[in-house]
C-alpha positions, 0 to 999 in steps of 0.5 A: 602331171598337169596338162602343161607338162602332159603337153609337153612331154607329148610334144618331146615324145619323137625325141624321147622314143629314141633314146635308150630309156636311160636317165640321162638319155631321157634329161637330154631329150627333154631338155632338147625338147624343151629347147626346141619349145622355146625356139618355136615361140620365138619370131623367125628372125630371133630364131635365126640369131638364137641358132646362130648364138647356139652353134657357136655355143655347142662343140659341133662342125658348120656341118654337123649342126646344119644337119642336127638342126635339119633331123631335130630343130627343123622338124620339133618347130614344125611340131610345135606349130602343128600341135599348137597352132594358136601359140603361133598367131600372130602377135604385135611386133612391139612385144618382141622388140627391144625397150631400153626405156626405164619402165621395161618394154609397152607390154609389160606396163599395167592396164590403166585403172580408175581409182576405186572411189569409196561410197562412205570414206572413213568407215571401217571396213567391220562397221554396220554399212552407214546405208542401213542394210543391216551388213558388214560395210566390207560385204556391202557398200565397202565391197571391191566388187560394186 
């Protein structure tokens, strides 16, 4: 496995330890863990209206899901920030907030760049480099990288 899926299981492994090592008991516990993975990343407040949306969701009594979520949720998200302090820093609001503008949220707007200005426009890129080093243009003065 990957480290991030090496992580992830370690993560989950309390849940997968109680389980009666079947298939199915073993999906849901990694699926509980995985739950609990995605609720830990999310800022107190939306994971207070996430739980709110899930017990609605889930065939459970107002008492049934408060102690589920204090036995299971309560103790994975405090796992997860044990194991993973630094998924944890604090992060500009602006990225959990909602954008209803048409070009998506500020994060997910691309970094300004300067528009690359060619040394020699109008050679071809396999043409001996008009600066007379003996190269390929593409490997010299054409190269992405100067």
């Amino acid at each position: 496995m990957g480290a991030i899926a090496d992580a992830i299981v370690t993560y989950a492994q309390p849940l997968l330890d109680e389980t009666d090592g079947s298939i199915e008991a073993m999906n849901r516990a990694l699926s509980m863990g995985q739950l609990c993975w995605n609720l830990a990343l999310l800022p107190d407040d939306s994971q207070e209206r996430t739980l709110s949306k899930m017990r609605s969701s889930l065939d459970m009594t107002a008492d049934e899901f408060d102690e589920f979520r204090q036995t299971v949720i309560t103790p994975m998200i405090s796992r997860h920030r044990e194991m993973f302090p630094l998924l944890h820093r604090r992060r500009s609001t602006r990225v959990w907030e909602a954008d209803d503008s048409e070009s998506g949220p500020a994060f997910w707007a691309r970094p300004e760049t300067t528009p690359r200005v060619e040394k020699y426009p109008g050679t071809d890129r396999y043409a001996p480099c008009p600066c007379n080093s003996g190269r390929k243009y593409k490997f010299c003065c054409g190269s992405k990288s100067r």
